[in-house]
Each structure stands twice: as C-alpha cells, then as structure tokens.
Backbone as ProteinMPNN parsed JSONL, in Angstrom:
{"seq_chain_A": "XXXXXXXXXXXXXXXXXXXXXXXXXXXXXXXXXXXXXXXXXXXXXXXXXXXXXXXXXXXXXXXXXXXXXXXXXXXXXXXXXXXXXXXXXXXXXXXXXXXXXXXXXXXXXXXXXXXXXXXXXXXXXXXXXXXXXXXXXXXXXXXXXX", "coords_chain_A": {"N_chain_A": [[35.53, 20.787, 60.147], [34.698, 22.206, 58.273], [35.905, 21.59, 55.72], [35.021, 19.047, 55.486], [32.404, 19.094, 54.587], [32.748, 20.463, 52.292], [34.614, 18.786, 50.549], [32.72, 16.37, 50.447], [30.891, 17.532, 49.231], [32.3, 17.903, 46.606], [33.104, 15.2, 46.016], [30.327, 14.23, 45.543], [29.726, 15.954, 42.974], [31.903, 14.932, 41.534], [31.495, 12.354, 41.188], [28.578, 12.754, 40.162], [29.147, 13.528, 37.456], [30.895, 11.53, 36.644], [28.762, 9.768, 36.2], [27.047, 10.853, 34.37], [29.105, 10.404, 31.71], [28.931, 8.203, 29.921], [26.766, 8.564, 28.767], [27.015, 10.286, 27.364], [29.013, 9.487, 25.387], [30.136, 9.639, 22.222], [29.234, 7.892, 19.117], [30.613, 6.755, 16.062], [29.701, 6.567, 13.365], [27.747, 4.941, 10.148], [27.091, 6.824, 7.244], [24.644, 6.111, 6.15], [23.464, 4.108, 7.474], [21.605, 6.264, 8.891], [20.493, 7.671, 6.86], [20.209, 10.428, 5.981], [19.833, 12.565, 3.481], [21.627, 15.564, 1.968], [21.713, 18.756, 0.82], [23.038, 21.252, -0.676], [22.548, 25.284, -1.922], [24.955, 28.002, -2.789], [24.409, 30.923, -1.496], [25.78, 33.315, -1.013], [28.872, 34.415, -0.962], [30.816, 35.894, 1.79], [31.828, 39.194, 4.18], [33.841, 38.641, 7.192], [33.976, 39.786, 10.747], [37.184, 40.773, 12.06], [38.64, 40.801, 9.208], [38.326, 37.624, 8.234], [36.57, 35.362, 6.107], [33.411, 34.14, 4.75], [31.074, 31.941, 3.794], [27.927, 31.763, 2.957], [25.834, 29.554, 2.563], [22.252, 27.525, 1.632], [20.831, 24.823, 3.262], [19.483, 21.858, 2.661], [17.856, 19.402, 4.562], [17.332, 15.967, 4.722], [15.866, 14.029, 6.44], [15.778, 10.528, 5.562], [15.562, 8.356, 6.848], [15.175, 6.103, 9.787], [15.416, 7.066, 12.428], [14.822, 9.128, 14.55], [16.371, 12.399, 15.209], [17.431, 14.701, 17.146], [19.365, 17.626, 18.248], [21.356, 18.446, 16.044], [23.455, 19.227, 14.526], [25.806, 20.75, 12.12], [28.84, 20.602, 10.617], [31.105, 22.421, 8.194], [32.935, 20.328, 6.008], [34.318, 20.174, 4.294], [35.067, 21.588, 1.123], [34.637, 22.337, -1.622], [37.555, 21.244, -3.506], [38.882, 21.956, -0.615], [40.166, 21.552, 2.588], [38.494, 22.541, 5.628], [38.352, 23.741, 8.815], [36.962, 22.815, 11.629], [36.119, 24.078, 13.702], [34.739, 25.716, 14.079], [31.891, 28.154, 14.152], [29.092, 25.869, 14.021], [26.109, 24.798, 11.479], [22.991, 24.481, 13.214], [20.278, 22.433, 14.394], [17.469, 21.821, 15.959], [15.439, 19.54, 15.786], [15.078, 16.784, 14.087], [13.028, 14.947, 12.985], [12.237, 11.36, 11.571], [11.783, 11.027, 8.241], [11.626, 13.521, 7.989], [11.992, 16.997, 6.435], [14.358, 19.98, 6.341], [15.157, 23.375, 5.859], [17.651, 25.551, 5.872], [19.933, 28.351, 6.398], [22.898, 29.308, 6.433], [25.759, 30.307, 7.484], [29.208, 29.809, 6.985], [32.286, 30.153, 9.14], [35.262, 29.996, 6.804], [38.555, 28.963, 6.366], [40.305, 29.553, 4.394], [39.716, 31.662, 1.771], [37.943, 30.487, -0.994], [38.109, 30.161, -4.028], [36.215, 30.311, -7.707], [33.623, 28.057, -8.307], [31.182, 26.661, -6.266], [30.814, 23.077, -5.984], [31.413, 20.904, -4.919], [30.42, 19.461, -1.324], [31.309, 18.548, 1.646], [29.953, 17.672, 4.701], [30.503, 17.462, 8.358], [28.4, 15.633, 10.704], [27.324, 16.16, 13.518], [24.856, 14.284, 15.841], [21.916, 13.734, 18.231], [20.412, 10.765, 18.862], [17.414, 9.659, 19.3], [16.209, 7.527, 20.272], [18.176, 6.52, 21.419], [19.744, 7.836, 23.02], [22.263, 8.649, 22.221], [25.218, 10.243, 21.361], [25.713, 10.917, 18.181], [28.205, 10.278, 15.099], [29.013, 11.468, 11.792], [30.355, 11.895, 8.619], [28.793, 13.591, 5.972], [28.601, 13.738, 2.56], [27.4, 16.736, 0.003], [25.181, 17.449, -2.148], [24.77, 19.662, -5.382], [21.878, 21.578, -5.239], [19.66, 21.989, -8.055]], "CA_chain_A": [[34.174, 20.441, 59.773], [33.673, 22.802, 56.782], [36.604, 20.852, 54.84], [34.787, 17.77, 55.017], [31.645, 19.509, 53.64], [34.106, 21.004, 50.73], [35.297, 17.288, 50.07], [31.627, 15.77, 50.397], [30.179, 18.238, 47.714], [33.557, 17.749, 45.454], [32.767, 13.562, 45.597], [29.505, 14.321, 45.084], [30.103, 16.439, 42.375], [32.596, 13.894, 40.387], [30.055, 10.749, 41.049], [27.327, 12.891, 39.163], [29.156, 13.754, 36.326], [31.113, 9.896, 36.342], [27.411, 8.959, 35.533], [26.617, 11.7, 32.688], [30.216, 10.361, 30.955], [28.407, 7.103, 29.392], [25.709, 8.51, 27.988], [27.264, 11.317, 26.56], [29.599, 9.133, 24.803], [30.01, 10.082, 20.527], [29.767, 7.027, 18.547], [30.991, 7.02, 15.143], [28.622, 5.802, 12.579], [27.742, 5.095, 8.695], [26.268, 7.847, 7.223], [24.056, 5.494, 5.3], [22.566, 3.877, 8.616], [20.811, 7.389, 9.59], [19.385, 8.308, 6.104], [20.45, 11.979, 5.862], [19.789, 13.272, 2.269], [22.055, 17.186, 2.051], [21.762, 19.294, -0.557], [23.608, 22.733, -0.21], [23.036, 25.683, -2.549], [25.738, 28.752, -2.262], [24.06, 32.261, -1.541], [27.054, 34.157, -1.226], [30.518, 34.505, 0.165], [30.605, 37.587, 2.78], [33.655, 39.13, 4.58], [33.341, 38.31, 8.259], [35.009, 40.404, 11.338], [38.98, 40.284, 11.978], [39.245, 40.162, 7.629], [37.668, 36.685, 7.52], [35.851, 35.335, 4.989], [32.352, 33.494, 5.369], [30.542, 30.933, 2.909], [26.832, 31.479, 2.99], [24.56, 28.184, 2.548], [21.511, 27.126, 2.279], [21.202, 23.632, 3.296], [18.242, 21.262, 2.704], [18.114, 17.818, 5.026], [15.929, 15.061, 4.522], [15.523, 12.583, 6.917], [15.228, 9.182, 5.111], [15.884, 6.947, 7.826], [14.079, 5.698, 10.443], [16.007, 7.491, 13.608], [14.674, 10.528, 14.969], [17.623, 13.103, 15.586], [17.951, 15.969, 17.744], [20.235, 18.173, 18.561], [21.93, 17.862, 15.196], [24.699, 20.086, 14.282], [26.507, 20.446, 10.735], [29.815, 21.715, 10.603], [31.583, 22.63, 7.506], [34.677, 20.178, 6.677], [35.074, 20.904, 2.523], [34.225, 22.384, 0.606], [35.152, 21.977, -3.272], [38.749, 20.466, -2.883], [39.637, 22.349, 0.358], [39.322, 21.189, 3.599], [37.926, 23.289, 6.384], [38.513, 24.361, 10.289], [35.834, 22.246, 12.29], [35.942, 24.515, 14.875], [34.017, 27.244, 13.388], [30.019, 27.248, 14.921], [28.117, 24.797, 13.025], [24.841, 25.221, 11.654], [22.297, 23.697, 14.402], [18.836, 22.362, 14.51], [16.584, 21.386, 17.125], [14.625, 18.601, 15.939], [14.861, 16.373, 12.611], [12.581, 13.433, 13.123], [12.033, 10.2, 10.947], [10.469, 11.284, 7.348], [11.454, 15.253, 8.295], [12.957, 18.052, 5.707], [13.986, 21.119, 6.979], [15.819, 24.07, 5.46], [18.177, 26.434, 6.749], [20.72, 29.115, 5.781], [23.757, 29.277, 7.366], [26.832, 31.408, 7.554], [29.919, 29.067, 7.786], [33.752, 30.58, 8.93], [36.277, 29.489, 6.503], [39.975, 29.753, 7.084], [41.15, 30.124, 3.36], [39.141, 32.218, 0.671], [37.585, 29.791, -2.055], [37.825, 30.597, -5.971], [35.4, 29.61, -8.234], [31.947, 27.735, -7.954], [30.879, 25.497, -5.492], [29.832, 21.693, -6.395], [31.114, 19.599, -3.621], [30.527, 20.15, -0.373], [30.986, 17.71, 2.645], [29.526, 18.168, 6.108], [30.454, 16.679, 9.763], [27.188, 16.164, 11.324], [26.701, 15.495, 14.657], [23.288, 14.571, 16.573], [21.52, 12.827, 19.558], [19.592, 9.399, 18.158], [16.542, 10.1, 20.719], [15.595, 6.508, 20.673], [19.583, 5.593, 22.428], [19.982, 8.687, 23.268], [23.297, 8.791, 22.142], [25.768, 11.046, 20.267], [26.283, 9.779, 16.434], [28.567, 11.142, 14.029], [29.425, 10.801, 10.559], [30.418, 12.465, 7.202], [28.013, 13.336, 4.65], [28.368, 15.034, 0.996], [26.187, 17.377, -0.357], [24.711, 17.525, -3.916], [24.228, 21.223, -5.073], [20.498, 22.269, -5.247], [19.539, 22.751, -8.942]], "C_chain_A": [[33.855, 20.955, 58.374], [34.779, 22.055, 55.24], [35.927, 19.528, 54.854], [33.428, 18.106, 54.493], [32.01, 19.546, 52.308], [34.142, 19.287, 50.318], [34.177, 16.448, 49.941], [30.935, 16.223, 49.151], [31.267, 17.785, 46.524], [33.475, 16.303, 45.344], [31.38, 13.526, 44.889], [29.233, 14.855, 43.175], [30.959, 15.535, 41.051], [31.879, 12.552, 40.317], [29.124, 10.981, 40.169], [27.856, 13.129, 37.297], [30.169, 12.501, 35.578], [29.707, 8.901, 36.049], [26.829, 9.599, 34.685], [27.659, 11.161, 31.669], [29.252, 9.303, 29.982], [27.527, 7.36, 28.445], [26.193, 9.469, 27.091], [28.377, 11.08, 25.514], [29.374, 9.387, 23.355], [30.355, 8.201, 19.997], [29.989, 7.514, 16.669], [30.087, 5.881, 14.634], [28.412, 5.715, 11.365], [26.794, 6.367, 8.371], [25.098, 7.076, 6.79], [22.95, 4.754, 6.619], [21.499, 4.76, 8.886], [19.978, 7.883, 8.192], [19.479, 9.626, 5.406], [20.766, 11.943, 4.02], [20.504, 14.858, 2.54], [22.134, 17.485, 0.632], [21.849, 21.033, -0.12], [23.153, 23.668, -1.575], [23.976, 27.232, -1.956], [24.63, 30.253, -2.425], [24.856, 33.401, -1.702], [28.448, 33.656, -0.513], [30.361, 35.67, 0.594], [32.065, 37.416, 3.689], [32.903, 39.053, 6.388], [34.285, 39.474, 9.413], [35.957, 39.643, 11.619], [39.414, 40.194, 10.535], [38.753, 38.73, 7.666], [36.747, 36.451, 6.489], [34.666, 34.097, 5.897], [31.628, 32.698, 3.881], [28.771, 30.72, 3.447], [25.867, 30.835, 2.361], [23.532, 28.339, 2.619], [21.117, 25.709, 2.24], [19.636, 23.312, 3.122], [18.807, 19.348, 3.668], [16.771, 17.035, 5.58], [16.064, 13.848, 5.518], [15.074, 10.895, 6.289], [15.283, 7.942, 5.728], [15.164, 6.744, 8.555], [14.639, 6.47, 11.999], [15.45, 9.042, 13.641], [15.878, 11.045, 15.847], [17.226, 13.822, 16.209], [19.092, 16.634, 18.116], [21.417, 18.347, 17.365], [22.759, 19.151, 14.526], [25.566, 19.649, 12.815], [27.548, 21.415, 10.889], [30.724, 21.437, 8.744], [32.893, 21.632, 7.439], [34.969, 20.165, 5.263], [34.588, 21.236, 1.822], [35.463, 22.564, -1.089], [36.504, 21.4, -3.034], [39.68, 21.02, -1.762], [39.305, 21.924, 1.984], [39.639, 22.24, 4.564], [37.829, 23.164, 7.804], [37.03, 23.588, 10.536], [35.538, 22.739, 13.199], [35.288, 25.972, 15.098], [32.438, 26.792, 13.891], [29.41, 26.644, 13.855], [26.635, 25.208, 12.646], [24.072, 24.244, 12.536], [20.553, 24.226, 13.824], [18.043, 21.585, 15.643], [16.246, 19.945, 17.13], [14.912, 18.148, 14.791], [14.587, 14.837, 12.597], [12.186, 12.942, 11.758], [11.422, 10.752, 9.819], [10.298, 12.972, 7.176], [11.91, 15.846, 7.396], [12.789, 19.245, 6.431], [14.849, 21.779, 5.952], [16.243, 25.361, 6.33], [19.361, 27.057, 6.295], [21.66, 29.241, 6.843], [25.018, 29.879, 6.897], [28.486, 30.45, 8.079], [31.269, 29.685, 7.785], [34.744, 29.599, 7.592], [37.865, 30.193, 6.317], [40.787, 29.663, 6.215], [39.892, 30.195, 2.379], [39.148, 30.865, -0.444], [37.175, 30.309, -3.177], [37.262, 29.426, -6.673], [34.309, 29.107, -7.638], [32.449, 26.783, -7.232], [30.215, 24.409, -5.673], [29.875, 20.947, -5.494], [31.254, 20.122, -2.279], [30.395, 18.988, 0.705], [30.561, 18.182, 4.053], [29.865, 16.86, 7.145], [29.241, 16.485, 10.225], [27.434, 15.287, 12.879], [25.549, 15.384, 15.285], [23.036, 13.704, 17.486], [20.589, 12.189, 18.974], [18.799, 9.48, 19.729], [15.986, 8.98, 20.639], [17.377, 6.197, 21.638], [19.56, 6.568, 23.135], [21.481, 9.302, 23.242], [23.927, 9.618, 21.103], [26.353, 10.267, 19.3], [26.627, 10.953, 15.665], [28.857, 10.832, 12.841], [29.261, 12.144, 9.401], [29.157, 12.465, 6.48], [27.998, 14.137, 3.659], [27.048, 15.534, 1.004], [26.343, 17.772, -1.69], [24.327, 19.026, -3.852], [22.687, 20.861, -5.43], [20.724, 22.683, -6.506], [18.056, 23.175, -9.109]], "O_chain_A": [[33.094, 20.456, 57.545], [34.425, 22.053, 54.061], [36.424, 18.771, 54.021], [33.108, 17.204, 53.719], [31.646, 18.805, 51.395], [33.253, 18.924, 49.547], [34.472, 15.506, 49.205], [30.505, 15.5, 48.253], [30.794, 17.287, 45.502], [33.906, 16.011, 44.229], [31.228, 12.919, 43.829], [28.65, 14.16, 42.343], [30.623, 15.546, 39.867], [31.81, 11.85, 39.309], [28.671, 10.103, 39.434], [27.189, 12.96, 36.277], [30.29, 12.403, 34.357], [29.655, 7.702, 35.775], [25.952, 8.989, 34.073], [27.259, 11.376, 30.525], [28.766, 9.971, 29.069], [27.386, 6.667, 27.438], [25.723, 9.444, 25.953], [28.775, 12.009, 24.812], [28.166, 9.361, 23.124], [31.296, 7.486, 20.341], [29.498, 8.54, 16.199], [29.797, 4.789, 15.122], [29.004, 6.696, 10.914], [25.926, 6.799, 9.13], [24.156, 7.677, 7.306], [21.734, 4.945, 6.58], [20.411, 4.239, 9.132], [18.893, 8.442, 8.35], [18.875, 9.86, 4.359], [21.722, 11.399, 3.467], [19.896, 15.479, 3.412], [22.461, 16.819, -0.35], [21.062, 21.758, 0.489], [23.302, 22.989, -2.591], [23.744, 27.605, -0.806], [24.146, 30.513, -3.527], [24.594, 34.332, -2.463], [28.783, 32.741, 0.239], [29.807, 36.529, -0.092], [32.878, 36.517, 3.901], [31.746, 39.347, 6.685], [35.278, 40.004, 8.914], [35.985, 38.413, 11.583], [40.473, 39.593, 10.353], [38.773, 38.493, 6.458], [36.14, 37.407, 6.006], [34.799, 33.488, 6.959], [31.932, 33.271, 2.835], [28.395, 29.778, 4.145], [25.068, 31.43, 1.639], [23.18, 29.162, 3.464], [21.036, 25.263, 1.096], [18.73, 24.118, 3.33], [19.703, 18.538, 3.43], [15.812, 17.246, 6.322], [16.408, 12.737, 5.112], [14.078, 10.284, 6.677], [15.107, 6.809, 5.279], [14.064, 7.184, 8.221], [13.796, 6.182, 12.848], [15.698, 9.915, 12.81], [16.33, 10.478, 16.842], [16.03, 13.832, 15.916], [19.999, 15.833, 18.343], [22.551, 18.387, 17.842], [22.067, 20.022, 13.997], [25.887, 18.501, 12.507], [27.423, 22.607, 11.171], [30.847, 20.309, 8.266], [33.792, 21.732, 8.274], [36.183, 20.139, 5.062], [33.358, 21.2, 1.84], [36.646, 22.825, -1.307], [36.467, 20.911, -1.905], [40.888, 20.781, -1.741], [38.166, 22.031, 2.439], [40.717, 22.833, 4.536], [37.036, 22.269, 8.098], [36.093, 23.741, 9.753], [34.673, 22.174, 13.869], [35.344, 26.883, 15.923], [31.932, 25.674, 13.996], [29.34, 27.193, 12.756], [25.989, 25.9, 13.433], [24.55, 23.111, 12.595], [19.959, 25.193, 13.349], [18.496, 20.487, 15.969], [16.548, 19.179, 18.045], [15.114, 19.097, 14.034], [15.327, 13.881, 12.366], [11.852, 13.724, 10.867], [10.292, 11.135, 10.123], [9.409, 13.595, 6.594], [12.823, 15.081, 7.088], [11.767, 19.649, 6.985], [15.359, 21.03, 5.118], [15.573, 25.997, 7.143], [20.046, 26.258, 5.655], [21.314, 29.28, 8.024], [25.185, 29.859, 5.678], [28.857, 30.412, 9.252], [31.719, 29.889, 6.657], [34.737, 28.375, 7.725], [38.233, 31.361, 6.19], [41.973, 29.643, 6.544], [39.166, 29.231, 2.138], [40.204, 30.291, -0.709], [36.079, 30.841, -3.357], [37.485, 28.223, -6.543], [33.936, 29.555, -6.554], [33.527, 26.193, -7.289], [28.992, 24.501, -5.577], [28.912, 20.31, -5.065], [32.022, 21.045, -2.012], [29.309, 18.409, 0.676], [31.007, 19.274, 4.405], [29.625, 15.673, 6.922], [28.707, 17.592, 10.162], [27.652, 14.099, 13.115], [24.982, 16.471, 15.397], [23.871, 12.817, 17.668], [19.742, 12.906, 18.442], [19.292, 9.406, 20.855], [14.822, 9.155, 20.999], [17.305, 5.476, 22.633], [19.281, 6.227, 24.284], [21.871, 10.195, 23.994], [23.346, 9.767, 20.027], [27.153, 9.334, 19.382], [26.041, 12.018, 15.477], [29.013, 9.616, 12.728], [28.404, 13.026, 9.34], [28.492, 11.435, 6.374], [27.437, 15.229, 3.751], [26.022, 15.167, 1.576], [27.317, 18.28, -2.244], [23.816, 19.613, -2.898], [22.447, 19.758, -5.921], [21.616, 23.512, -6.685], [17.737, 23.971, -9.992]]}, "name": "protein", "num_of_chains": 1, "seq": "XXXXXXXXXXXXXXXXXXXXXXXXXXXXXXXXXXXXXXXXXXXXXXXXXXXXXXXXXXXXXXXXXXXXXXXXXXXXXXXXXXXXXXXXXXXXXXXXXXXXXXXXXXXXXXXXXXXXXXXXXXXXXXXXXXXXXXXXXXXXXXXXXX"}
C-alpha cells in the first residue's frame, strides 16, 4: 500500500513539473527587439577570495523598448578583448519595465586579470518578458559612461 502512495506522489510530482518545462523555456532573441540601452563605467578592479580577481561596474540600463522585463540578470561575457566565465553570479534586477533606467554597481568574477583600461564591454542578459512570460536572451555591448 505505502509503495503505491510513493509511486502516486513521484507521478504526481513529474506531471507538475512536465507542465512548468514549457513555460520556462529560454528563447534566444535580437538584442535590438527588447531595446536595452548599457552603458558600463569601471570603479575598480578588487582581489576576491581564493586569489581571484573581481571587475567592479557600474552599469546603467535603459529600457527603450516596449517589453516590460523582470527578473533580468547580466552576466559578464567580455570584457575589452577577453572573453569571460558565464558562470560567475550575474548582476540581477527585479523589475525593468517599458521606458525604465536603473543603475547598479556590481562586482563581476573574472577568471584572467585584465591590463589596461576598459572600453568594450559585452553582457549576456537574461530576463522574463512579463507580457509571454517567457525567458529571452541575448548579447548586448556596452558603451563606457563618459
């Protein structure tokens, strides 16, 4: 009897999350569709624990599109001609609806020391388009902040 409980919850269990898979699907998208204006300037470089090194940002992002985002996550992927560990925590924001700027400083791992100044800087972004409700991703440079 208590194995077919066990096996009732465990169907149950893979049915609910065979109906979260769909929505939680990532589509890949233009950056140019969504609008996103970035504009990074560098605050410092700082040493991080274990001997790492760290690349402290502060980012500006402008909403120029018409999609209200949430959940919208920027991860580091170059940074002047080096490219960069995506698996380092991203900077994250809550909310960045239609017409929004926000600013935010952020602390990103990188997994080889960078010489010299910083001009180009690309970002991964990921976010939830709260009219589909779906995950959209896409590249976008960033202009420095003069």
């Amino acid at each position: 009897m208590m194995s077919r409980s066990i096996i009732g919850a465990l169907w149950l269990a893979t049915a609910s999350l065979g109906a979260l898979a769909p929505a939680s699907a990532v589509t890949a998208v233009s950056a140019t569709e969504y609008g996103l204006q970035v504009t990074h300037s560098e605050v410092g470089r700082v040493e991080l624990d274990q001997g790492k090194q760290g690349l402290e940002l502060k980012v500006t992002l402008s909403n120029q599109g018409s999609h209200d985002l949430y959940d919208v996550r920027l991860f580091l992927e170059r940074a002047g001609s080096r490219a960069m560990l995506r698996n380092a925590n991203p900077a994250r924001m809550q909310v960045l609806a239609a017409g929004a700027q926000t600013v935010l400083t952020w602390t990103f791992e990188l997994d080889q020391a960078i010489v010299g100044p910083l001009r180009e800087v690309s970002f991964h972004i990921q976010a939830v388009d709260e009219a589909t409700q779906k995950i959209v991703t896409f590249n976008q440079k960033s202009r420095e902040a003069r």
